[in-house]
C-alpha positions as CSV (number, residue, x, y, z in Angstrom):
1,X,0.0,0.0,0.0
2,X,1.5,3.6,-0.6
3,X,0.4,7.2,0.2
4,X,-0.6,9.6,-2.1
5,X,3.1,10.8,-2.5
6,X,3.9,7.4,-4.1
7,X,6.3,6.0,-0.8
8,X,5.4,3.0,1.0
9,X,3.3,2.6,3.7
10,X,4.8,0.2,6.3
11,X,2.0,-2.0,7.8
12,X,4.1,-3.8,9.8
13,X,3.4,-3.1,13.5
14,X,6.8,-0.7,14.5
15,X,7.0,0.0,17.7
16,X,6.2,3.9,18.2
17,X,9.2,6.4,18.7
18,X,9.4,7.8,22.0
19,X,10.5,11.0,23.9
20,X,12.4,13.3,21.2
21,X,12.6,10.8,18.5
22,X,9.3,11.0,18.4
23,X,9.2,14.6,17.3
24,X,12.4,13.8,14.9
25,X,9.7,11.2,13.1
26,X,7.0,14.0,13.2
27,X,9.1,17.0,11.7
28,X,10.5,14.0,9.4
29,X,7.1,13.2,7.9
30,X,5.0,16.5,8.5
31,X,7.7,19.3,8.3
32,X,10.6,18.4,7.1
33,X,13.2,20.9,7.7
34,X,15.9,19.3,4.6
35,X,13.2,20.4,2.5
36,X,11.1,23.2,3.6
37,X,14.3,24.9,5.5
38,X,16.0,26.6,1.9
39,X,12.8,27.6,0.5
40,X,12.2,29.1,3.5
41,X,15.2,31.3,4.2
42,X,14.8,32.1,0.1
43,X,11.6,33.6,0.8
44,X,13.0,35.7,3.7
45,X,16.1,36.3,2.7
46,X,14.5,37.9,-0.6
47,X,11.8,39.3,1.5
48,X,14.3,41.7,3.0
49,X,17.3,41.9,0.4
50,X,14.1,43.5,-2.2
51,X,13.3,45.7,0.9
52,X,16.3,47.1,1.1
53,X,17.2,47.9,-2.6
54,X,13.4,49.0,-3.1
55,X,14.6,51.9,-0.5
56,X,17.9,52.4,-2.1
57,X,19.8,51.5,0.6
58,X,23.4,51.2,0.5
59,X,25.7,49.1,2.4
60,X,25.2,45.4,3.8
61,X,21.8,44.2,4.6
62,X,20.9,44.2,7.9
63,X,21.4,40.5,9.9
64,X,19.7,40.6,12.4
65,X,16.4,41.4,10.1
66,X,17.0,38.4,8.2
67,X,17.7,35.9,11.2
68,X,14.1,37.1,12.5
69,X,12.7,37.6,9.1
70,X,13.7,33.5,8.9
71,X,13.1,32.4,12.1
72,X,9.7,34.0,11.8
73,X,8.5,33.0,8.9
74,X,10.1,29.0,9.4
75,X,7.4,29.2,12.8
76,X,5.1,30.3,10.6
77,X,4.8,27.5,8.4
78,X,5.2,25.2,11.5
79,X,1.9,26.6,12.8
80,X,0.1,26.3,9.1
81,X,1.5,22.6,9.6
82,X,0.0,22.2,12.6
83,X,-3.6,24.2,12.0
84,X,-3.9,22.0,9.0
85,X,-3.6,18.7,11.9
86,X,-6.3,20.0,13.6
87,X,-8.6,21.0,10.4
88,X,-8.3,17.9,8.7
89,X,-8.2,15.6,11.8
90,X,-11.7,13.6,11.6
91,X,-10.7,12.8,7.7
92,X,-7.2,11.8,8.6
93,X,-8.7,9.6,10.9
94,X,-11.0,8.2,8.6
95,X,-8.9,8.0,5.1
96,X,-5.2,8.0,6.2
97,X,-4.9,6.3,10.1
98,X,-0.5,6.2,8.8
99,X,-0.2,10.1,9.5
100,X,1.3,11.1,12.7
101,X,-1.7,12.6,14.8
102,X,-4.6,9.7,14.0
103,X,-1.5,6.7,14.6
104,X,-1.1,8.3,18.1
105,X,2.9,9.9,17.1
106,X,1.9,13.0,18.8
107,X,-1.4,14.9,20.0
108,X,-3.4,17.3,19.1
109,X,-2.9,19.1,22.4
110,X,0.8,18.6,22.1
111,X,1.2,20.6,18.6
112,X,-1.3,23.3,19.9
113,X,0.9,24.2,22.7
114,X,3.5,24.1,20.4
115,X,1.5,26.2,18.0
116,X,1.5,28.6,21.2
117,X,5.0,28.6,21.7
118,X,5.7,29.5,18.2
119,X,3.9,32.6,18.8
120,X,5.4,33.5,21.9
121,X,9.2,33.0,19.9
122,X,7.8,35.2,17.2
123,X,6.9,37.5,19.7
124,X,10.2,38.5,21.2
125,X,12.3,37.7,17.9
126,X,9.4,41.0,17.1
127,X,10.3,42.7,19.9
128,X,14.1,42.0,19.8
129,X,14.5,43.9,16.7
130,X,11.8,46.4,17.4
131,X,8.8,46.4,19.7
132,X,6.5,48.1,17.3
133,X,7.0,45.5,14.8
134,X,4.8,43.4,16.7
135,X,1.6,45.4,15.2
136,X,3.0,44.0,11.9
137,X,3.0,40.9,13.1
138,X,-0.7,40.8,14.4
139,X,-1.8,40.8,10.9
140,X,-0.6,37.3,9.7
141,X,-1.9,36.1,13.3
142,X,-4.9,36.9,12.7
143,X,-5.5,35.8,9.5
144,X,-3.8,32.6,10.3
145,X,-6.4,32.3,13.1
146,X,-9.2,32.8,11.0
147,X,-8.1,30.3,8.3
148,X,-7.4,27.5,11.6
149,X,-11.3,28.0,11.9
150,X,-11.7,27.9,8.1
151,X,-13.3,31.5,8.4
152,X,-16.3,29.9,10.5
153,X,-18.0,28.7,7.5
154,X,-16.2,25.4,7.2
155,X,-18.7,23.1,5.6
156,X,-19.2,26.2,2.5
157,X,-15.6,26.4,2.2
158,X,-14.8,23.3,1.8
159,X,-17.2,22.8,-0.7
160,X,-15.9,25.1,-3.3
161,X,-12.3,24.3,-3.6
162,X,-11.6,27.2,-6.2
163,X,-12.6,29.6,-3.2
164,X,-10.7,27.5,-0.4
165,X,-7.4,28.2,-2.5
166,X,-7.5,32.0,-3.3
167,X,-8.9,32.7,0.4
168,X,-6.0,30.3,1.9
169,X,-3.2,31.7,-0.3
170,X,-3.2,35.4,1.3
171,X,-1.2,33.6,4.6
172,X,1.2,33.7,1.9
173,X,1.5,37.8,1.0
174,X,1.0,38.6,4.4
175,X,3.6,36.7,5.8
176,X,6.1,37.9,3.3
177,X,4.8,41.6,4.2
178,X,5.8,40.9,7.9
179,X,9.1,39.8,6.5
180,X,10.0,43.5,5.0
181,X,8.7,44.8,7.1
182,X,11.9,43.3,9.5
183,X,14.1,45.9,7.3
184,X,11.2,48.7,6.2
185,X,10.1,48.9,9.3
186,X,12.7,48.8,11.1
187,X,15.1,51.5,8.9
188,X,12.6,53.7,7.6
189,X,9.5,53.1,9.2
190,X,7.2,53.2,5.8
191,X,6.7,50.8,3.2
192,X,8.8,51.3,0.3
193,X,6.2,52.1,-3.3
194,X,6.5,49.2,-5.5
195,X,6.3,46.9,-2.6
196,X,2.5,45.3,-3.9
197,X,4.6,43.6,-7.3
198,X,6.5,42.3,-5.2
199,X,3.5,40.9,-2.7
200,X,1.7,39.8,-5.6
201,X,4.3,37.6,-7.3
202,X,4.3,35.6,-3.4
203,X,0.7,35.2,-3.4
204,X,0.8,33.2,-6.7
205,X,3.8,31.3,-5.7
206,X,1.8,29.8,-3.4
207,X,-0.3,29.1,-5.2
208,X,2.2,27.2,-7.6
209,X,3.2,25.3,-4.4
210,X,0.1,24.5,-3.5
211,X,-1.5,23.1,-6.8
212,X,1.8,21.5,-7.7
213,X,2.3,19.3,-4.5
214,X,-1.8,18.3,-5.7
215,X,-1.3,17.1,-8.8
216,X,-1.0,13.7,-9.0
217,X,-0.9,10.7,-11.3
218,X,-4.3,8.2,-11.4
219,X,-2.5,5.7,-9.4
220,X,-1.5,8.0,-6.8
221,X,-4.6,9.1,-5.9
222,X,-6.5,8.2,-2.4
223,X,-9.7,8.0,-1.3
224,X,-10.5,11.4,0.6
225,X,-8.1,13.6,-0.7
226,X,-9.2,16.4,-2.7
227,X,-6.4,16.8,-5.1
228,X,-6.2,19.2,-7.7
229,X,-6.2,15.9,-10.6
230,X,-9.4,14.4,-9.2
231,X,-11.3,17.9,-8.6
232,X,-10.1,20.1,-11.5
233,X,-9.1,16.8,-13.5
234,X,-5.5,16.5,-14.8
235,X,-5.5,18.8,-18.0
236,X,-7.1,22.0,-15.7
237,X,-4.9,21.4,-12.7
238,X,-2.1,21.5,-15.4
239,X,-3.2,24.5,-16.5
240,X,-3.9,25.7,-13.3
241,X,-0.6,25.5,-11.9
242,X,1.2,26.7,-15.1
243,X,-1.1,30.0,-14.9
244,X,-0.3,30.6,-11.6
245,X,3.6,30.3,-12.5
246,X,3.0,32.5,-15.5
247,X,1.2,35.8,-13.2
248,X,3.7,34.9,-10.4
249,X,6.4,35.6,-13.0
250,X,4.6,38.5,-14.6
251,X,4.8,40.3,-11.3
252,X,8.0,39.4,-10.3
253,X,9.5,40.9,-13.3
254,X,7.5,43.8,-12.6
255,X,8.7,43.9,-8.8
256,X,12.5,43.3,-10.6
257,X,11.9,46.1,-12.8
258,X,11.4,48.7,-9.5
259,X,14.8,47.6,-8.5
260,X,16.3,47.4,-12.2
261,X,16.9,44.1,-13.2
262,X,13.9,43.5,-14.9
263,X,15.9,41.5,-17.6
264,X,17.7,38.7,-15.9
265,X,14.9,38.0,-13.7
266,X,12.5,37.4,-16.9
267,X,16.0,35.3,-18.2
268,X,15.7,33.3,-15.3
269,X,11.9,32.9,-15.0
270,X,11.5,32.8,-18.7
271,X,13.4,29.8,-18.4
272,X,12.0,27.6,-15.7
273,X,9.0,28.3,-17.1
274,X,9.5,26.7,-20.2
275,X,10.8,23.8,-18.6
276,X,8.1,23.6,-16.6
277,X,5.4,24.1,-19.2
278,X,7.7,20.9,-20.6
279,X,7.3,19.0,-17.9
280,X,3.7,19.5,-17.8
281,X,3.2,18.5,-21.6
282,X,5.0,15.0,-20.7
283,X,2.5,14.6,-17.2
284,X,-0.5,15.3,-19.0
285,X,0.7,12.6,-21.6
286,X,2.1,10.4,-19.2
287,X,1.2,10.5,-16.1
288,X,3.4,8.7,-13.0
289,X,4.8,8.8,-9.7
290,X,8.0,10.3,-10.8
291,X,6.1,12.6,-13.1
292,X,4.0,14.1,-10.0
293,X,7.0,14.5,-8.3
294,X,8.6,16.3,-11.0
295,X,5.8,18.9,-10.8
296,X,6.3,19.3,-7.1
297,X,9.9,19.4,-7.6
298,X,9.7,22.1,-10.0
299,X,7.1,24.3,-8.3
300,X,10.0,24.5,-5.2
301,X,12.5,25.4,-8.1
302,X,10.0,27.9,-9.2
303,X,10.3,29.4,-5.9
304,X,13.5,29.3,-5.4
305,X,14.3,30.8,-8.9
306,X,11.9,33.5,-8.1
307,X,12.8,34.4,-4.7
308,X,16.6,34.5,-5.1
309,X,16.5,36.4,-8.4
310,X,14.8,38.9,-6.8
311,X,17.0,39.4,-3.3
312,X,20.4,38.4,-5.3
313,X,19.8,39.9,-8.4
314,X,20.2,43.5,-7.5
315,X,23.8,42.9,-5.8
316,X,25.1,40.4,-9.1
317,X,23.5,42.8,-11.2
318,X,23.9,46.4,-10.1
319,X,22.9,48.3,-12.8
320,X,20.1,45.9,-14.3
């Protein structure tokens, strides 16, 4: 038997981890930090590097903006992670008993308090590199809070999956705002103009990331999970996701442009994007495992491409 990701599903009866190796299994299956760690610090690292050259600054970027830029944001995702254990807990339950939470690994009590204590860290990191910065910080709070109760209309949310993406993908924007904010903030006080390009291309990189890692190939498919292959069905989602990267792109040339290097960010997008839209032609052919992982692989090199073109461009490329 395998999970939707294509691995196997070990139905032997392993004994459960215990103490700390119990939450090395849990970040190993639910967060993985080898994965999600780069993309991370890409997206904050980017966050404030464009910050900084949208002002004009000049000299080195400011440290300590990134290290709670990136600690921020990692806890962030953490509690996304763990909102999404306690919002899809009764189908977990039902339709995939292997995952961590339903198979007893860890509680749901356990990851709230640890939801709690990733808000207190984000807190003082706030507070560390200025106190008022914590007002910026209430506003991807509280829309993370909203989305952990599905914007108390669960059961209509749900039920329209088109809305459920494009309401859930502003966590995305916001956090990122709170992230140059750690250098706008903090040297000038204002946000930079040009700064909603820049917001815009993040909201659709989620997006990407979120359709790509739903895509999936016929045989990969499992009862109770609403991909974006079953709902959409294969040729859409394609679409779908390749749209997404195309208006993600779109704006981040724009949001390159405000910092003049316009042109070898739309190289570097123009690229992956092709490849991409390559990849998609032989999936929608040929649909596998290894294709479906393919597309997920590509929407994190999408990111990666996109974020990092954006922070490091303007120091390789000075003068556009």
């Amino acid at each position: 038997m395998t999970r939707g990701d294509g691995s196997r599903i070990d139905e032997t009866a392993s004994p459960t981890p215990t103490g700390l190796a119990r939450w090395w299994t849990y970040q190993r299956e639910r967060f993985p930090l080898v994965q999600h760690g780069p993309l991370i610090f890409a997206f904050s690292f980017c966050a404030v590097s464009y910050s900084h050259h949208l002002r004009g600054a000049d000299g080195r970027l400011n440290g300590a903006a990134i290290a709670v830029a990136f600690g921020t944001a990692l806890l962030f995702f953490l509690q996304l992670r763990i909102a999404d254990e306690f919002k899809d807990f009764e189908e977990d339950r039902r339709y995939r008993p292997y995952r961590a939470v339903p198979r007893g690994l860890v509680t749901l009590r356990e990851l709230g308090m640890i939801g709690v204590a990733c808000a207190v860290l984000q807190a003082l990191l706030a507070v560390a590199l200025k106190p008022t910065l914590i007002l910026w910080l209430l506003i991807p709070w509280t829309y993370l809070v909203l989305m952990s109760k599905e914007f108390f209309v669960r059961r209509w949310i749900v039920d329209r999956p088109f809305t459920y993406l494009w309401t859930h993908m502003f966590i995305m924007p916001l956090i990122d705002l709170y992230a140059t904010a750690c250098d706008w903030h903090v040297a000038a006080g204002a946000a930079p103009r040009g700064l909603g390009w820049f917001l815009g291309a993040s909201y659709f990189n989620g997006v990407v990331i979120e359709v790509g890692r739903k895509i999936r190939a016929p045989g990969d498919e499992e009862e109770g999970v609403r991909t974006y292959t079953v709902l959409w069905g294969r040729r859409c989602a394609l679409l779908a996701w390749l749209g997404a990267m195309s208006i993600s792109g779109a704006m981040g040339v724009l949001a390159a442009r405000r910092v003049g290097v316009a042109i070898p960010v739309a190289i570097c997008l123009g690229v992956v994007l092709l490849a991409a839209a390559a990849l998609a032609g032989v999936f929608g052919r040929r649909p596998t495992t290894g294709g479906s992982k393919c597309i997920e692989l590509a929407s994190g090199v999408w990111t990666l491409a996109l974020y990092l073109s954006l922070g490091v461009g303007p120091m390789l490329w000075p003068n556009g």
